[in-house]
C-alpha positions as a Python dict, from the first residue, in 0.01 Angstrom:
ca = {
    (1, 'X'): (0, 0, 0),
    (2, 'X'): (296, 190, 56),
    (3, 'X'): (378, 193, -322),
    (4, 'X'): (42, 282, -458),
    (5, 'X'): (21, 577, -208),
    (6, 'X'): (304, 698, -259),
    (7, 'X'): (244, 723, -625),
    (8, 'X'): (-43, 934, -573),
    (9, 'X'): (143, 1160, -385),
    (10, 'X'): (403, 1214, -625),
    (11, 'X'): (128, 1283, -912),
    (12, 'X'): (-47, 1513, -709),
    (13, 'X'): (299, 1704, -552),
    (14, 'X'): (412, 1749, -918),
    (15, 'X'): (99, 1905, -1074),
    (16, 'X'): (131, 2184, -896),
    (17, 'X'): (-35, 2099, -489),
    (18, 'X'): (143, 2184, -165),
    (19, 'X'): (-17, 1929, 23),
    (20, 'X'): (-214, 1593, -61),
    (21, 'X'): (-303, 1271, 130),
    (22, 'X'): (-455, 915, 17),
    (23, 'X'): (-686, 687, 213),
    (24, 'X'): (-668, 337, 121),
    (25, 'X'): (-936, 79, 289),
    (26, 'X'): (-1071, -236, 221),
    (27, 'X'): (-1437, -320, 418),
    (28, 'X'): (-1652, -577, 450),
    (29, 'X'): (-2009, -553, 588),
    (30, 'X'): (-2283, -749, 672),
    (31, 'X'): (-2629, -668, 712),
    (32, 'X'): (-2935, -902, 876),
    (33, 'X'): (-3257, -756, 897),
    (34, 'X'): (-3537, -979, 1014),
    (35, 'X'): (-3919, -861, 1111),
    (36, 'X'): (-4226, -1052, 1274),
    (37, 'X'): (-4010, -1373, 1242),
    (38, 'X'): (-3946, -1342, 884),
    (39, 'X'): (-3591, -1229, 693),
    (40, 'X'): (-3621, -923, 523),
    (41, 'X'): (-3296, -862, 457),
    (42, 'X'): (-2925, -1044, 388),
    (43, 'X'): (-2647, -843, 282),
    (44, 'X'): (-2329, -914, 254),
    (45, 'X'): (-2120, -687, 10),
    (46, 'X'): (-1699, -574, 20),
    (47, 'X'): (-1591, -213, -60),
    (48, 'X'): (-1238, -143, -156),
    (49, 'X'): (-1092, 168, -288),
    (50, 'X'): (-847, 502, -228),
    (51, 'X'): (-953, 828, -164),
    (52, 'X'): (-722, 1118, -277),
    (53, 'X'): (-722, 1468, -158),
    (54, 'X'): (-450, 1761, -274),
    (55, 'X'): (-460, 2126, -196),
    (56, 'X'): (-338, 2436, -348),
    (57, 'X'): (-356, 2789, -175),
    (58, 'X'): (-665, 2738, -50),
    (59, 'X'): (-837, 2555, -250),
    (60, 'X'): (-925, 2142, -206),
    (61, 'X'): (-997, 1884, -491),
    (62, 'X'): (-1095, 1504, -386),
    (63, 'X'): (-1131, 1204, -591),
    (64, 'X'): (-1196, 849, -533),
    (65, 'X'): (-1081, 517, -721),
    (66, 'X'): (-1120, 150, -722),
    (67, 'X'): (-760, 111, -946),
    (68, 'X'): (-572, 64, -680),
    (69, 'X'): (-237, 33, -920),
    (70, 'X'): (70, 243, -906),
    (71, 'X'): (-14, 417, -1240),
    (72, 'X'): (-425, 472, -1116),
    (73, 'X'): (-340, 616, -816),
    (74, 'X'): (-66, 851, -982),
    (75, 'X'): (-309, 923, -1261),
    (76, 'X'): (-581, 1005, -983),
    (77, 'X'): (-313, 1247, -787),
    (78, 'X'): (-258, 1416, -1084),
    (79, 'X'): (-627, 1504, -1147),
    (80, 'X'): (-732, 1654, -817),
    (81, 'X'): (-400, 1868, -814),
    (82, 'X'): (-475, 2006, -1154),
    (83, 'X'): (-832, 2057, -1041),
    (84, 'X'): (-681, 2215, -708),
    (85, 'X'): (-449, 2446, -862),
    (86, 'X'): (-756, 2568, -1144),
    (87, 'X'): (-990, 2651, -846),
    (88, 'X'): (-770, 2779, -618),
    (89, 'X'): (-814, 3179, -750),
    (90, 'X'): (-1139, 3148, -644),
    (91, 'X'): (-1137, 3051, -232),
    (92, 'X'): (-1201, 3332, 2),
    (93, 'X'): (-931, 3232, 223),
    (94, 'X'): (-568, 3165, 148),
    (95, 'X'): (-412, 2902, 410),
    (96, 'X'): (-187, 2631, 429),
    (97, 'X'): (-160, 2307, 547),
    (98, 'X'): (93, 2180, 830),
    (99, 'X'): (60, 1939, 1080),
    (100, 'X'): (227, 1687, 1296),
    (101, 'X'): (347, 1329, 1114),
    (102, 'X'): (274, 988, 1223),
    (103, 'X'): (426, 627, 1176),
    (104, 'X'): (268, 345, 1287),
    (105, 'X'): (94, 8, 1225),
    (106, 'X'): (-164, -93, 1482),
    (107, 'X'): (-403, -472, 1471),
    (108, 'X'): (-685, -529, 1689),
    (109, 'X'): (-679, -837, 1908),
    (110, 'X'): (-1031, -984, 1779),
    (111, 'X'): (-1118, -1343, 1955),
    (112, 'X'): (-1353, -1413, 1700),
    (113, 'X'): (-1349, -1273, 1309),
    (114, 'X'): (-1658, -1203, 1196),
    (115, 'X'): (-1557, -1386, 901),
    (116, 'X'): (-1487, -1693, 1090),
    (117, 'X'): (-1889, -1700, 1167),
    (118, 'X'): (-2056, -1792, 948),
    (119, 'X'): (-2402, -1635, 783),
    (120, 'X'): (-2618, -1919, 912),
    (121, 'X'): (-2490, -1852, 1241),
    (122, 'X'): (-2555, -1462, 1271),
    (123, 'X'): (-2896, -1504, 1134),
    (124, 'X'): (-2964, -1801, 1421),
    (125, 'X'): (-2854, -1547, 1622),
    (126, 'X'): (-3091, -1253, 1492),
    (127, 'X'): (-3379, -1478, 1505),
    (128, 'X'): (-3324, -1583, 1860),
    (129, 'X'): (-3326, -1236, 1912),
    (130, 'X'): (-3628, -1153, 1720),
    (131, 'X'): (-3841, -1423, 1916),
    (132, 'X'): (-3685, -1319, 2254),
    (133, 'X'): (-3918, -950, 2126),
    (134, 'X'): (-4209, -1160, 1959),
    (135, 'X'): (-4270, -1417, 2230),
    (136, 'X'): (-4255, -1203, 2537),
    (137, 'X'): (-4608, -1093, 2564),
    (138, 'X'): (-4928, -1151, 2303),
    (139, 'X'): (-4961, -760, 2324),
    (140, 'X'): (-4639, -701, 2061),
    (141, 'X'): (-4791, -732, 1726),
    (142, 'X'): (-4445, -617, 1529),
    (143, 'X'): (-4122, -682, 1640),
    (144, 'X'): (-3742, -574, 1376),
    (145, 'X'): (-3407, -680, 1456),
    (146, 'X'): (-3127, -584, 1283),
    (147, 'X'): (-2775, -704, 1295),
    (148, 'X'): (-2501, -574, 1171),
    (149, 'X'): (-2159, -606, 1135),
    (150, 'X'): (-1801, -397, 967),
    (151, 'X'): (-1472, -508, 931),
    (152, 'X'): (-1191, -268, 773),
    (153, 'X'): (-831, -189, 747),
    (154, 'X'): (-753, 149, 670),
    (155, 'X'): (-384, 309, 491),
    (156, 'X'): (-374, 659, 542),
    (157, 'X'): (-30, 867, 374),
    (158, 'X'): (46, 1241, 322),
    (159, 'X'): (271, 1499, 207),
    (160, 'X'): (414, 1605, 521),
    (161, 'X'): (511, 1199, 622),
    (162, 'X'): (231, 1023, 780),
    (163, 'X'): (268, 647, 688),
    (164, 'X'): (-38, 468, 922),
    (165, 'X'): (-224, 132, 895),
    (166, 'X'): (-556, 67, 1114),
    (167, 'X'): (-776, -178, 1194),
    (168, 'X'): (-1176, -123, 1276),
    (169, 'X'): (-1405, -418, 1382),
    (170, 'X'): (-1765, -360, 1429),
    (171, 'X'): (-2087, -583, 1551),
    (172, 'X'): (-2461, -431, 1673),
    (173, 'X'): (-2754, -597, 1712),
    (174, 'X'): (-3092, -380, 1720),
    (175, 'X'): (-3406, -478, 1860),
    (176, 'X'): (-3707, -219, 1797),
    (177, 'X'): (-4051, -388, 1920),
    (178, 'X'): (-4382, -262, 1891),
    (179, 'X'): (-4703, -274, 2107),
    (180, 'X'): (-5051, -249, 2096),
    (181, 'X'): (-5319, -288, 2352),
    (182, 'X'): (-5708, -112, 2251),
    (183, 'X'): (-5572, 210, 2068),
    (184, 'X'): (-5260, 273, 2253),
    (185, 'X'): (-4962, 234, 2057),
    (186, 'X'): (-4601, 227, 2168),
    (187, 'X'): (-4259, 134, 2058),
    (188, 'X'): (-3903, 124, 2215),
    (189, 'X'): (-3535, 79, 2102),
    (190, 'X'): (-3272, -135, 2217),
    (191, 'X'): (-2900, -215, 2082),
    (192, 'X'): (-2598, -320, 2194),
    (193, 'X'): (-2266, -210, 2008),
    (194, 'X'): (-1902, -216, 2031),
    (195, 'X'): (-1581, -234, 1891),
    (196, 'X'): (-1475, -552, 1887),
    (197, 'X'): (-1541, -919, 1734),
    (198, 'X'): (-1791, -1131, 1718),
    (199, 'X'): (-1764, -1258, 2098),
    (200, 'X'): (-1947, -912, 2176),
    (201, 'X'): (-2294, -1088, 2026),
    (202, 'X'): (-2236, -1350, 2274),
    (203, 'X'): (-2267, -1116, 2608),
    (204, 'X'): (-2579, -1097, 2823),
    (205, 'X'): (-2673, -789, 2742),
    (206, 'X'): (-2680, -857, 2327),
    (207, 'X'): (-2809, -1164, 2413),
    (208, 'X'): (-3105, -1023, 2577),
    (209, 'X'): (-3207, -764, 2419),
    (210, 'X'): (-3488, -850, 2309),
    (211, 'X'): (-3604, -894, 2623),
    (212, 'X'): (-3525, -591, 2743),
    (213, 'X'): (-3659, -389, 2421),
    (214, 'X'): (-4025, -606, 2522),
    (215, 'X'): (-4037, -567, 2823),
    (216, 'X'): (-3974, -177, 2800),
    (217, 'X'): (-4223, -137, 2528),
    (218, 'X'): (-4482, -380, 2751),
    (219, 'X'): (-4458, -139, 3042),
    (220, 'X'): (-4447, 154, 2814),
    (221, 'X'): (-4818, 42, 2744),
    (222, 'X'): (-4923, 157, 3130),
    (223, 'X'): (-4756, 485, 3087),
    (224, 'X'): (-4981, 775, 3133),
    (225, 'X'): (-4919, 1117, 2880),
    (226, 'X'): (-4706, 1375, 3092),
    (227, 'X'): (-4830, 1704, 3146),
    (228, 'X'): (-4606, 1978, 2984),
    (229, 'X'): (-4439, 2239, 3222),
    (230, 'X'): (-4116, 2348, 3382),
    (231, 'X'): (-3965, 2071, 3536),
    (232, 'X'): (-3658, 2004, 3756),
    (233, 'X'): (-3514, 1710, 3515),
    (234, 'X'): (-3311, 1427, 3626),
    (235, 'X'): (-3190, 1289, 3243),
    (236, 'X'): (-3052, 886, 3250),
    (237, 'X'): (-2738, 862, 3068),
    (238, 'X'): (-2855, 790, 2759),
    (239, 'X'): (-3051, 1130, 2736),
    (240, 'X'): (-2787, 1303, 2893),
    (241, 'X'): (-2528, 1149, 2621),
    (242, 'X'): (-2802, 1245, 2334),
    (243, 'X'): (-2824, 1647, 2478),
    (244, 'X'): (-2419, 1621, 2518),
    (245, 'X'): (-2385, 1493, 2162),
    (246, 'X'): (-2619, 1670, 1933),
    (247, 'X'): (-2711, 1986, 2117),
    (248, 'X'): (-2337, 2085, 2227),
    (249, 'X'): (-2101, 1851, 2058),
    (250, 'X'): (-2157, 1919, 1726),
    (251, 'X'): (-2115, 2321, 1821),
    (252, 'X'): (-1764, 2224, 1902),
    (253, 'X'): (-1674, 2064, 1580),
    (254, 'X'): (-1383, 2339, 1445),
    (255, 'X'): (-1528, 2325, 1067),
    (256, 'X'): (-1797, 2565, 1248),
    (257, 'X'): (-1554, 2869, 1312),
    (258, 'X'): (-1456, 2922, 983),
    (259, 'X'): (-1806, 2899, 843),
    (260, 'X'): (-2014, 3114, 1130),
    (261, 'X'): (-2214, 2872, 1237),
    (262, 'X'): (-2204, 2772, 1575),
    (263, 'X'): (-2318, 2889, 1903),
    (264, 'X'): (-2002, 2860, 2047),
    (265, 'X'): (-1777, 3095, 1798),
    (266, 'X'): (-1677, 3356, 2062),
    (267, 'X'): (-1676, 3085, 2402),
    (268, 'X'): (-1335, 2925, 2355),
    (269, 'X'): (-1164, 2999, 2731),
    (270, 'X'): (-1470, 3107, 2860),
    (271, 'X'): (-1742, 2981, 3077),
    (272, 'X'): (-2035, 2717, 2955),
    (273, 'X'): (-2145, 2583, 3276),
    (274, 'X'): (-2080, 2562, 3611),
    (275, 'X'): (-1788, 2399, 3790),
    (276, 'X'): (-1858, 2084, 3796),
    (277, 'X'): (-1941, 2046, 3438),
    (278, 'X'): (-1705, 1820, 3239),
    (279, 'X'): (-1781, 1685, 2887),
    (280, 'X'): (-1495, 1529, 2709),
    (281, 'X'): (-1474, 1312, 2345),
    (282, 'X'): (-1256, 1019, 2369),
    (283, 'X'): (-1173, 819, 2085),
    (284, 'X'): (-889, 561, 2288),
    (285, 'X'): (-1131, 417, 2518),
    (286, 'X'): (-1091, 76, 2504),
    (287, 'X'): (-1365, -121, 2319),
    (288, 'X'): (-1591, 150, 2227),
    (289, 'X'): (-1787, 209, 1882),
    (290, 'X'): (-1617, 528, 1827),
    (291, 'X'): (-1294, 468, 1907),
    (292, 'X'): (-979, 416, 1683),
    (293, 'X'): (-580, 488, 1758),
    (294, 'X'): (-515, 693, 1386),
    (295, 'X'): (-824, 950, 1241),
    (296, 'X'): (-913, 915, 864),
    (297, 'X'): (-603, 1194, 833),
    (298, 'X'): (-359, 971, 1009),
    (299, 'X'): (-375, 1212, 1284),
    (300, 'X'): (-282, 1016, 1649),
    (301, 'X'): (-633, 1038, 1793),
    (302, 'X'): (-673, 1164, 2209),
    (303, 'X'): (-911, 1271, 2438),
    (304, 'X'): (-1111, 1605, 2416),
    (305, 'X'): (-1158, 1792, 2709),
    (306, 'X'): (-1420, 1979, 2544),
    (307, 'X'): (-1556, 2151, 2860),
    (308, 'X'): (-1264, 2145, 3208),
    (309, 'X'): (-1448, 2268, 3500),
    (310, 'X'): (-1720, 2445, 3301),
    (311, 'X'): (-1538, 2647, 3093),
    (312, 'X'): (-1485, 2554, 2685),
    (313, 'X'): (-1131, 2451, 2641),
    (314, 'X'): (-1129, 2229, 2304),
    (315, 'X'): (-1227, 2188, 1955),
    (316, 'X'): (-1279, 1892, 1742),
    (317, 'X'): (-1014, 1956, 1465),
    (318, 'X'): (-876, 1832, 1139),
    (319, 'X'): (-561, 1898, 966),
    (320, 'X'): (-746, 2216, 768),
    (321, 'X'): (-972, 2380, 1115),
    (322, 'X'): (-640, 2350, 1357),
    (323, 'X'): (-428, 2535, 1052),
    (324, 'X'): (-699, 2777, 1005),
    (325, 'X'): (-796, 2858, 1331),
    (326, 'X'): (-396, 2830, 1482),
    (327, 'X'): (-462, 2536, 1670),
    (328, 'X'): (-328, 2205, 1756),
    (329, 'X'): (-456, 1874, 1535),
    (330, 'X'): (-644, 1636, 1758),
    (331, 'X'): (-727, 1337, 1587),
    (332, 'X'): (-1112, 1428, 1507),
    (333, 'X'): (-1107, 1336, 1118),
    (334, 'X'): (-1339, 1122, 1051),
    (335, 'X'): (-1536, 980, 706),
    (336, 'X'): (-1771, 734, 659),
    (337, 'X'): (-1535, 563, 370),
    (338, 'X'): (-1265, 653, 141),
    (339, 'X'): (-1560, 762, -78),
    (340, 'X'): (-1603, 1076, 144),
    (341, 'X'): (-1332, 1366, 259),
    (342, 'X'): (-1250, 1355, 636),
    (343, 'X'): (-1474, 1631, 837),
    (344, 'X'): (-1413, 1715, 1242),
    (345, 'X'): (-1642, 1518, 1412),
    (346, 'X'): (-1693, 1338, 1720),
    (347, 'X'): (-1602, 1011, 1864),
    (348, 'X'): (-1726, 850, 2192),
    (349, 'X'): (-1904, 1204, 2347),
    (350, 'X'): (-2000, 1245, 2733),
    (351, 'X'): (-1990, 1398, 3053),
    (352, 'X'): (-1792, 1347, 3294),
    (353, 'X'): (-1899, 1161, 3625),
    (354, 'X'): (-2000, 1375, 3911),
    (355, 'X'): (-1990, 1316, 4309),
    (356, 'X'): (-2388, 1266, 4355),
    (357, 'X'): (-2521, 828, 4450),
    (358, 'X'): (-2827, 811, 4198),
    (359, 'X'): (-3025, 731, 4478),
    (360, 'X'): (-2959, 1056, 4673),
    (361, 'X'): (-3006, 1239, 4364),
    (362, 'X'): (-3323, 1138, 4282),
    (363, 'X'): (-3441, 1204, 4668),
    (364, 'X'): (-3270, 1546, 4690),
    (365, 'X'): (-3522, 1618, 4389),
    (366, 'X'): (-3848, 1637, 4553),
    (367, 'X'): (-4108, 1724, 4253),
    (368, 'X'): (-3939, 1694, 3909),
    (369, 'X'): (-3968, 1415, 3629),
    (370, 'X'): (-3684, 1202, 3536),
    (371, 'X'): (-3639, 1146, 3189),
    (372, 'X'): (-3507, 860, 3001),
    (373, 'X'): (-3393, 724, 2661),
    (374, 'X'): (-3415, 902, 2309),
    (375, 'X'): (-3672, 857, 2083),
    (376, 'X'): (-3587, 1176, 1835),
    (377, 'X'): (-3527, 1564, 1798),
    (378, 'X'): (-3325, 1838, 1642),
    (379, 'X'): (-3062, 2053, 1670),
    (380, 'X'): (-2924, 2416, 1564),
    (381, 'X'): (-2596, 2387, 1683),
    (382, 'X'): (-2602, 2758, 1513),
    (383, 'X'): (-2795, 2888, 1761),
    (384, 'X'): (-2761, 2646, 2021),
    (385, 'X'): (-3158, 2523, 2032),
    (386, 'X'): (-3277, 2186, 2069),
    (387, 'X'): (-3531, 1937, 2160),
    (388, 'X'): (-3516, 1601, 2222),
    (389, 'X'): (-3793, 1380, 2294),
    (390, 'X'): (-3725, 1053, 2554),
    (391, 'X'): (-3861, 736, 2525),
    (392, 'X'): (-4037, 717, 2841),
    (393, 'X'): (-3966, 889, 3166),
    (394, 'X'): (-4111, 919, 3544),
    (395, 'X'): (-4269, 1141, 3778),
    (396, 'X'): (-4045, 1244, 4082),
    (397, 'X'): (-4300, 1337, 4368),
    (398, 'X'): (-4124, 1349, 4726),
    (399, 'X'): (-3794, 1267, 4616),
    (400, 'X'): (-3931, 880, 4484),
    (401, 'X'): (-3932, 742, 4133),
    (402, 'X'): (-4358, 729, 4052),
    (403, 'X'): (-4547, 676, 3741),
    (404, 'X'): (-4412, 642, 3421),
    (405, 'X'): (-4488, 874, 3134),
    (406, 'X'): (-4455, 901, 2769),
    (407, 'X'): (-4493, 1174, 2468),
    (408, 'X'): (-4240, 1385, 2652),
    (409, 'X'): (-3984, 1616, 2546),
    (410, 'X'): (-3646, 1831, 2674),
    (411, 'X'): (-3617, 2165, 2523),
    (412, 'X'): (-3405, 2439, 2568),
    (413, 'X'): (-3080, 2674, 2463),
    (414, 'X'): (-2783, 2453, 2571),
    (415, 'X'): (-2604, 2737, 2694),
    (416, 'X'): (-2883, 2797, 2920),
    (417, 'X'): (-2960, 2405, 2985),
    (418, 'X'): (-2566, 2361, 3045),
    (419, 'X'): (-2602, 2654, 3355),
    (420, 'X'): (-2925, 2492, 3506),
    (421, 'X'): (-2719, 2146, 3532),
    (422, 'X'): (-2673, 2169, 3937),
    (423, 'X'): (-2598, 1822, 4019),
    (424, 'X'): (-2367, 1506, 3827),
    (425, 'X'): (-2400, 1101, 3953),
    (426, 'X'): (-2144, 930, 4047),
    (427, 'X'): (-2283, 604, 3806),
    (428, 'X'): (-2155, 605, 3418),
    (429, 'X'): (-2328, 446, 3027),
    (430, 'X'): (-2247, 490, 2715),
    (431, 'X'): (-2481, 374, 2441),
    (432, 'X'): (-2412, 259, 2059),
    (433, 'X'): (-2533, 496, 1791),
    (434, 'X'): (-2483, 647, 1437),
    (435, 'X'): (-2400, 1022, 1377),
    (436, 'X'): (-2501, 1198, 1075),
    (437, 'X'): (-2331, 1504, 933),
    (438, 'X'): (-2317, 1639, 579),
    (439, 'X'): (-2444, 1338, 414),
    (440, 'X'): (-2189, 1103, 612),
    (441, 'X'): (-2296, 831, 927),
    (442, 'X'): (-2017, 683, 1135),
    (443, 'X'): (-2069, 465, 1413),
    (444, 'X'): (-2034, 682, 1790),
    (445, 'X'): (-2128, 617, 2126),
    (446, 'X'): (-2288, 888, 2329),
    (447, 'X'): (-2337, 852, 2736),
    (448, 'X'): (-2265, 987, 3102),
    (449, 'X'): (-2405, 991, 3406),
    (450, 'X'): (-2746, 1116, 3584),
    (451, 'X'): (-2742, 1447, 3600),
    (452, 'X'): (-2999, 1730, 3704),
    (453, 'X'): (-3123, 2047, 3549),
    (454, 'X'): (-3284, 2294, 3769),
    (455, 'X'): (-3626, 2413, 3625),
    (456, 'X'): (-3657, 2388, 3244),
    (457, 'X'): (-3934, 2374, 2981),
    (458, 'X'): (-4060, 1992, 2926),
    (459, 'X'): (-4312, 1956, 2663),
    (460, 'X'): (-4635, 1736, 2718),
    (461, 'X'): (-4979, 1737, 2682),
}
C-alpha cells in the first residue's frame, strides 16, 4: 500500500499541490434484517478503494478510485492537483496546510473474526433475538431486529510523512418492538454495540435484548401522557449522552468557526457551565464504537476535554480547522469511507462523572420528572436550540421514582440548559449509535451519568 500511495502523492505534488493525502481501505459488511419472524434482509457486500485529496492555496480537490495500481493512483493524484491548482483563484481564504506526522501500524486483538462465523450462524442469532421480542407478551404485534456487522483496514499517507495502517471491527444488534393494547400504541429501542469481534454478540446484554426492548415497550403500554411544564429534570445517561452529543457537541466541531455557524464561535476559554461540568470526546477508550488509535487523516487520535471545569477549552479539529484557526490537530477526522473527505467530528461524546449516588439524587429532587432514553429531535448547533424527545420517563414526587410517562420532550438553549445542570452522579453508560453530518454516518457512542437540570421547559400534553 505503501507503493500505490506513494504514487499518488508524487502525481499530485508534481501538478502543482502543496499538500495531498490518500486513504486506502478495504471493508466488508454485513447486514441481517429480520421482522415478525421473517428475513427481510441479507447483505453481505466488500468495498475497496483510495480516496485522494490535494490542496493548493486554499483551495481542495478530492477524488476516489477503485484502481488501486501504481499508475491509477498517480493518474488520480494528478487530477485533483490540476483541479486544485484551477480553483484555487477562487477561495475566500488563502491558508496552508501543516501538521504533525505519524508512523505506525496498529491490529486489533479480535477473539472471534466475523468472518470466521458464518451467515447461518448470525442469522440463528438474529432470530433468537427476534423471538426473545415476539414471544414475550401476546400484546407485541411487530417486532425488527437488525444485525449488523463492519470489518476494515484502513492506509492513510500524506505529504508532510504520515505512513499509518488501522484496523476497525464492528458488531450491533438492534431490537425495535412494537405494542398495541385497545388504541394505545407504543414502541421502544434497544441495541448493543461495540468495537470488537464477534464474541461481543455472545454477552448478556446482546443476548437479551430483546427482552429488554419487550419488556420496555410492555410497560411503556401503562404509561400515562405527561403534562407539559417546567420541570426540575433528572436525564438517565442515555438522554444526557443524546443532549451532550447533538445539542453541544456538534457546536464544538472546528469546521464551524470558519463557516459562522455555531453557538459557540466567541466561548473558547470562557465559561459554559458551572464547575462541575465536564464533557470530554474520547476516541482511545478501550472497546468502544467510536474509538480508533489513527483518524481518517492519520492524525494520532486523544481525548477532548471539550468543557474542564465548566469552561470551553477544546475543539474537534482536522488537519485544515487547527491550521486555520492556529490550533493544535487532535485526531477528530473522521469519514464514513474513502468515498467521502474527512470532516471534524466526534467520537465516543460524554460527561464526565459527578460526586452525587443516583439514589440521593433522585431524593434530593423532591417534585421533578426524570427522563429517560431518546426517541428523536433536532438541533441548531447555530444557535444552540434543541429538543429532544425521551422514550419514556417518570414522575419524581417526594424525592421517589412514581409513574411512568410518555410523549415527553427536553427543550431548551444549551447554553442555558448547560447553567441549570446543578448536580452530576457518580454512576456512568455509554450507548451505541450512528451520527449523521453532511451526508456522512459513522458509528459513535454517546453517554454519562445522571445528571440534574434545575427548572426547564418539558413539553407534554
Amino acid at each position: 500500500m505503501e507503493d500505490i500511495a506513494q504514487a499518488a502523492i508524487e502525481g499530485a505534488l508534481g501538478n502543482g499541490a502543496s499538500f495531498a493525502d490518500i486513504r486506502i481501505e478495504n471493508t466488508v459488511t454485513t447486514i441481517i434484517e429480520m421482522s415478525d419472524g421473517i428475513t427481510r434482509k441479507s447483505l453481505a457486500s466488500r468495498l475497496k478503494g483510495a480516496g485522494i485529496r490535494a490542496f493548493a492555496d486554499g483551495a481542495w480537490a478530492f477524488a476516489q478510485t477503485t484502481n488501486l495500481t501504481r499508475k491509477g493512483m498517480r493518474e488520480t493524484g494528478e487530477a485533483v492537483a490540476r483541479l486544485a491548482v484551477a480553483t484555487k483563484d477562487h477561495v475566500a481564504e488563502d491558508f496552508i496546510i501543516d501538521g504533525p506526522t505519524f508512523e505506525a501500524r496498529t491490529t486489533l486483538d479480535i477473539r472471534k473474526p466475523f468472518e470466521d462465523i458464518s451467515l447461518e450462524d448470525k442469522m440463528d442469532f438474529v432470530k433468537r433475538i427476534d423471538s426473545q421480542a415476539r414471544d414475550f407478551d401476546d400484546r407485541i404485534v411487530n417486532t425488527r431486529t437488525v444485525y449488523g456487522d463492519l470489518s476494515s483496514s484502513v492506509y492513510v499517507a500524506n505529504s508532510l510523512g504520515t505512513s499509518v495502517y488501522w484496523e476497525n471491527s464492528l458488531p450491533r444488534i438492534i431490537s425495535a418492538p412494537t405494542a398495541k393494547e385497545g388504541s394505545n400504541r407504543q414502541r421502544s429501542f434497544k441495541s448493543v454495540g461495540v468495537r470488537g469481534g464477534y464474541e461481543a454478540m455472545e454477552s448478556e446484554a446482546a443476548e437479551t435484548v430483546g427482552t429488554r426492548a419487550a419488556r420496555q415497550v410492555i410497560d411503556l403500554l401503562s404509561s400515562v401522557a405527561a403534562e407539559g411544564g417546567t420541570y426540575d429534570v433528572v436525564m438517565d445517561p442515555v438522554l444526557n449522552g443524546v443532549m451532550v452529543h447533538e445539542a453541544f457537541g456538534h457546536a464544538t466541531e472546528a469546521d464551524n468557526w470558519p463557516a459562522h455557524t455555531t453557538v459557540l464561535e466567541d466561548k473558547v476559554g470562557k465559561r459554559v457551565g458551572p464547575e462541575h461540568l465536564n464533557l470530554s470526546d474520547d476516541p482511545t477508550l478501550k472497546a468502544e464504537r467510536g474509538s480508533f488509535e489513527y483518524d481518517w487523516e492519520g492524525t494520532k487520535s486523544r481525548r477532548r476535554s471539550l468543557v474542564k471545569d465548566g469552561v470551553l477549552n477544546e475543539l474537534l479539529h482536522s488537519l485544515e480547522t487547527a491550521s486555520r484557526l492556529d490550533m493544535e490537530p487532535n485526531g477528530a477526522a473522521r469519514s464514513q469511507s474513502f468515498m467521502y473527505e474527512p470532516l471534524p467530528r466526534m467520537s465516543n461524546t460524554f460527561m464526565e462523572p459527578g460526586d452525587w449516588d443516583v439514589d440521593e439524587l433522585i431524593s434530593d429532587t423532591r417534585e421533578g420528572i426524570l427522563l429517560c432514553s431518546f426517541n428523536y429531535g433536532y438541533t441548531d448547533p447555530s444557535r444552540g436550540q434543541f429538543m429532544f424527545q425521551a422514550s419514556h420517563g417518570y414522575l419524581i414526587e417526594n424525592g421517589e421514582r412514581g409513574q411512568m410517562v410518555r410523549d415527553v420532550s427536553l427543550a431548551g438553549q444549551i447554553l442555558d440548559v448547560l447553567s441549570k445542570v446543578d448536580a452530576v452522579a457518580n454512576d456512568f453508560r455509554m450507548d451505541a449509535g450512528t451520527c449523521g453530518k453532511s451526508g456522512q454516518s459513522v458509528p459513535d457512542m454517546t453517554g454519562g451519568p445522571h445528571a440534574r437540570i434545575r427548572s426547564v421547559p418539558v413539553g407534554g400534553i
